[in-house]
N, C-alpha and C positions, 0 to 999 in steps of 0.2 A: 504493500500500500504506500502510494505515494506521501511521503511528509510536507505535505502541501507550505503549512508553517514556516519552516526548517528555509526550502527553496525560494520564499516570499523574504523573509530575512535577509538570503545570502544574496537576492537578486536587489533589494533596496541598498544593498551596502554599496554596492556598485553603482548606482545610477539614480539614488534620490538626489534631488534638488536644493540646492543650500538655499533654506527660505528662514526668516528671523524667527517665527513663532515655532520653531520646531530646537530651536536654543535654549528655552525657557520652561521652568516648571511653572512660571506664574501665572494662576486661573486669570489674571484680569487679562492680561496681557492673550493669553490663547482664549477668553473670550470675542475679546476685540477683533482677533485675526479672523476668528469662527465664522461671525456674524457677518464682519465685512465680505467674506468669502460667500457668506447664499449667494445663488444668482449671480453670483460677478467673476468672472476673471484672474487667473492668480496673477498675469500679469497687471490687469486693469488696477486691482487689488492691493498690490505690496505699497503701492503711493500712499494711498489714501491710507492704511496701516500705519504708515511712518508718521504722517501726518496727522493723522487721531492721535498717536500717542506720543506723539510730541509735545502735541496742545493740553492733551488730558492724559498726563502719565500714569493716573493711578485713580480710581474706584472714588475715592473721595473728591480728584478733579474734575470727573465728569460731574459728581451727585452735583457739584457747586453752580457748575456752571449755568448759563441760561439755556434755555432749549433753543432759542433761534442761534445762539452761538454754535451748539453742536448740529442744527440743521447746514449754517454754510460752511462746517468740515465737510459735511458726507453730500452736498451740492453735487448732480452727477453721478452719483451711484445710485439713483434708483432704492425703488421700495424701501420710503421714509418710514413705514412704520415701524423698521430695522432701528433708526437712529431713536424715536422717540419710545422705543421699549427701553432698550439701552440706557437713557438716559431716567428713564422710570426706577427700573432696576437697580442701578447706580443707587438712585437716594435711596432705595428701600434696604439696600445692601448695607450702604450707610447710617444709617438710621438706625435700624433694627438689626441688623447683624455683626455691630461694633467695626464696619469695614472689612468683613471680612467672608469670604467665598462659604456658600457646603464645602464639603468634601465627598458628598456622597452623590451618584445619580440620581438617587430617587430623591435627596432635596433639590438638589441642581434643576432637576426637571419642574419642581415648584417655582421657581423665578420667572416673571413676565416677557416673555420671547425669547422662552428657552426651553423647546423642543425636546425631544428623543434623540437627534442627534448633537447636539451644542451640547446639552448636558452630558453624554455619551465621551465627547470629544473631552471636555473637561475632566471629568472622573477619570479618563484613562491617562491623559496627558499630564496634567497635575499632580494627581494623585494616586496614581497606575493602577484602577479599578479596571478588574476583567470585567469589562464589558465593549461589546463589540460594536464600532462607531461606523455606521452603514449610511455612507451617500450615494449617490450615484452612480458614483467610480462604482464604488463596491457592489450595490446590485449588476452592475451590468458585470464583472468577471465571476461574481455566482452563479449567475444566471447561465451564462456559457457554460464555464467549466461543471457544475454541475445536472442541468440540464433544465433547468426550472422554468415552466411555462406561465406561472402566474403572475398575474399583473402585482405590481408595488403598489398597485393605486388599493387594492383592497386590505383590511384587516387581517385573513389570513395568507396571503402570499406577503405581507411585513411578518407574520410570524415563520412563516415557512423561509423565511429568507435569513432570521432574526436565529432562529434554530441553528441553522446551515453555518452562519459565524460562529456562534459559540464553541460550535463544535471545534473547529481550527482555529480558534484563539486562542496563542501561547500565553498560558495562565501565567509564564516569570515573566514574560516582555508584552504586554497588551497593550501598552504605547506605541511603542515600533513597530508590531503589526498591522496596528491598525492603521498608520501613517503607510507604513506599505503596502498594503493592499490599497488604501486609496492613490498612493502613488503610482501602483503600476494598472491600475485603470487610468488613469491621468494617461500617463506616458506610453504603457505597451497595449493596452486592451484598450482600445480608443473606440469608442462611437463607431465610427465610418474607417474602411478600410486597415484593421492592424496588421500590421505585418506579424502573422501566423509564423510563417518559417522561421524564427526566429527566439521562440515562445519558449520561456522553460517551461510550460504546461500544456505542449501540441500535442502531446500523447497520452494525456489524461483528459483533455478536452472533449467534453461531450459534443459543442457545438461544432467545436473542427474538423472532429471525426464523421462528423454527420452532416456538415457543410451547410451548417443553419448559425454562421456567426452572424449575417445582414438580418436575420430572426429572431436574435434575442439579444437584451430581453424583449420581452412584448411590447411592442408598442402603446406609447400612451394614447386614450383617446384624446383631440383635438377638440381642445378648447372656443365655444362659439365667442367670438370676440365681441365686443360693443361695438358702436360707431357713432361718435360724436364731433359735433362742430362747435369750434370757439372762436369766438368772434374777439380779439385784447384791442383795447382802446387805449393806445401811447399819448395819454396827454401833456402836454409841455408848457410850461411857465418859466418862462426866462432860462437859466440854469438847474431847472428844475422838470424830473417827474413825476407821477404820483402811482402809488401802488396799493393794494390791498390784499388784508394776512386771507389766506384759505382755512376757514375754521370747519364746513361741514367734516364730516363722515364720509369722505371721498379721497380722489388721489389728490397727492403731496401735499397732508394736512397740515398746517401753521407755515406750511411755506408761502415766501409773497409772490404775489402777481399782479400785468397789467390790468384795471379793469377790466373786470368779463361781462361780454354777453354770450350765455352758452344760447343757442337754436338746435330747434329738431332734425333741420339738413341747412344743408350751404345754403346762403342767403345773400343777395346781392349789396350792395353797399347802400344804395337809396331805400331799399327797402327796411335795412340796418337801421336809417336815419328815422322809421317811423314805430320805432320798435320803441315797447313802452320803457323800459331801461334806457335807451338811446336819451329818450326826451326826459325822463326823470334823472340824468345823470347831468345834463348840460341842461337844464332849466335856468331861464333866462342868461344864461351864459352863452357871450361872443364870439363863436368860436371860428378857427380858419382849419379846414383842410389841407393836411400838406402831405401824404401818401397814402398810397393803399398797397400794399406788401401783397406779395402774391403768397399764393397756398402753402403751407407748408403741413406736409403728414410724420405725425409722430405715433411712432407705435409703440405701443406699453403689452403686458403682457395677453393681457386679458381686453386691455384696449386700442383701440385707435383712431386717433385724436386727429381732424380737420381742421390746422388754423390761419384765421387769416389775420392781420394788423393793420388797424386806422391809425396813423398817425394825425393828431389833430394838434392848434395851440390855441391855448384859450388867454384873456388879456386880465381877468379879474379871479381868481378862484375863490376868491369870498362868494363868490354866485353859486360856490360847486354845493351841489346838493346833499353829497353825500357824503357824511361826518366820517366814515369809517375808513378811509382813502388817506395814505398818507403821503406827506410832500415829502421829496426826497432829493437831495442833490446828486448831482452827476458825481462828485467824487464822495460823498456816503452811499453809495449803490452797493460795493463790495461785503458793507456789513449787513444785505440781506440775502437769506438763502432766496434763492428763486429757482421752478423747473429748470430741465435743460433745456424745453420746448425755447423759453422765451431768454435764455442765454444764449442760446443759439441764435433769435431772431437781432440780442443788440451784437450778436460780434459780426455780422451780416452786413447791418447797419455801419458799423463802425469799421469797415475797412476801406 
């Protein structure tokens, strides 16, 4: 029987990735890297890492800080709810846990956006809890090498898969393992095309032997996206823009943005102009037209986002209607988080 463990060790020795959080026993620190890492990119990733823990080196830095401070760290990385758990967590850590981490999974997994895998990663990384830290990587080379047709998405193929780790997790090294196995998904067992020939596990491979690696794991189902239209209204006073915080229960909550008018579909500009926001936003105010910014499409996970930009300049804002709109100068813009939708439309602007 192959020592699957054994060959996953001796194969990371050789070809892991010299990455900062893999240095460190410190729970906050292999929080921060955790987190930053959903959904993102190791290389997109390691900046923003440096850069969080630059600003906020330790558990009590973040608790202190303000939330929009830590919203224009993570600016650009996507799914803010990451940053405002984070920084929840933070104070509650602080607060109520004298600063100081669980130790164990099953509290770990008690803390506010912190999963079966974060907590997973902590307890083994930390504090070398056998238990087995299953992302991605890692379903997808189970799934091959041992033959597993059930979806991740359900309850029991997570336990069917959750089984299948324990089983070959080296109970004296559950750190290293489990950083190897997600590495050599990373790196050898890749999504699309891995180079097989090459594989310390071509001959124990269920999928290879059976020429079903473009088969598994199973596919997920495809998510029915939204489709919305944003209409941002750039208005300008002298040196000056105005912007407004996003407070619903929607994407990038407390980050700011241009005035919006969301519509049900694309709308024309004059039509814009009769829209009851339009006329309730510029109520008896002066105002001049000075662009109309062509389409721009943003795609988010689950959404995707039609925007266009009126650039307008108004002469009086004491006319402006709407108290909840703040004035902003051209060089205080950097201390607010904003989408990357509308970061994107000033460096457009600005070239």
């Amino acid at each position: 029987m192959i020592n699957i463990s054994e060959k996953l060790l001796y194969w990371y020795d050789q070809y892991k990735r010299d990455l900062p959080w893999r240095k460190t026993k410190n729970p906050y620190l292999i929080w921060v890297s955790e987190i930053i890492l959903q959904q993102t990119r190791i290389n997109q990733g390691i900046n923003y890492y440096y850069n969080f823990i630059k600003t906020f080196p330790d558990v009590n830095s973040l608790a202190q800080a303000d939330i929009d401070e830590v919203l224009i760290i993570w600016q650009g990385l996507g799914y803010y709810s990451r940053a405002r758990n984070m920084h929840f967590t933070a104070k509650y850590i602080s607060k109520n846990l004298n600063s100081n981490f669980p130790e164990s999974f099953v509290e770990l997994k008690k803390l506010k956006g912190v999963g079966y895998y974060t907590a997973a990663a902590i307890a083994s990384f930390a504090f070398n809890e056998t238990v087995p830290v299953i992302d991605g990587n890692v379903y997808r080379v189970l799934s091959r090498f041992f033959g597993i047709f059930e979806s991740t998405q359900t309850s029991n193929g997570k336990n069917i898969f959750f089984e299948k780790a324990l089983k070959i997790i080296d109970p004296k090294k559950p750190a290293i393992f489990n950083q190897a196995i997600m590495e050599f998904g990373s790196l050898q067992c890749t999504p699309k095309k891995p180079d097989c020939s090459i594989c310390i596990f071509k001959n124990a491979c269920f999928a290879y032997s059976k020429d079903l690696i473009n088969n598994l794991p199973t596919k997920k189902q495809k998510v029915k996206k939204r489709v919305r239209f944003f209409n941002y209204i750039h208005i300008i006073y002298k040196d000056n823009i105005f912007l407004e915080k996003r407070n619903d229960n929607d994407i990038w909550k407390l980050l700011y943005q241009l005035p919006l008018i969301e519509t049900d579909s694309k709308i024309k500009i004059e039509e814009l102009f009769n829209h009851k926001l339009w006329i309730d936003l510029f109520k008896d105010s002066d105002i001049k037209l000075k662009s109309h910014s062509i389409e721009k499409k943003h795609i988010l996970s689950h959404q995707t986002i039609f925007a266009q930009f009126i650039k307008v300049e108004i002469k009086n804002p004491n006319n402006y209607i709407k108290s909840t709109l703040i004035k902003v100068s051209r060089e205080n813009m950097g201390k607010y988080g904003i989408p990357r939708l509308i970061d994107s439309y000033f460096k457009d602007i600005n070239k």
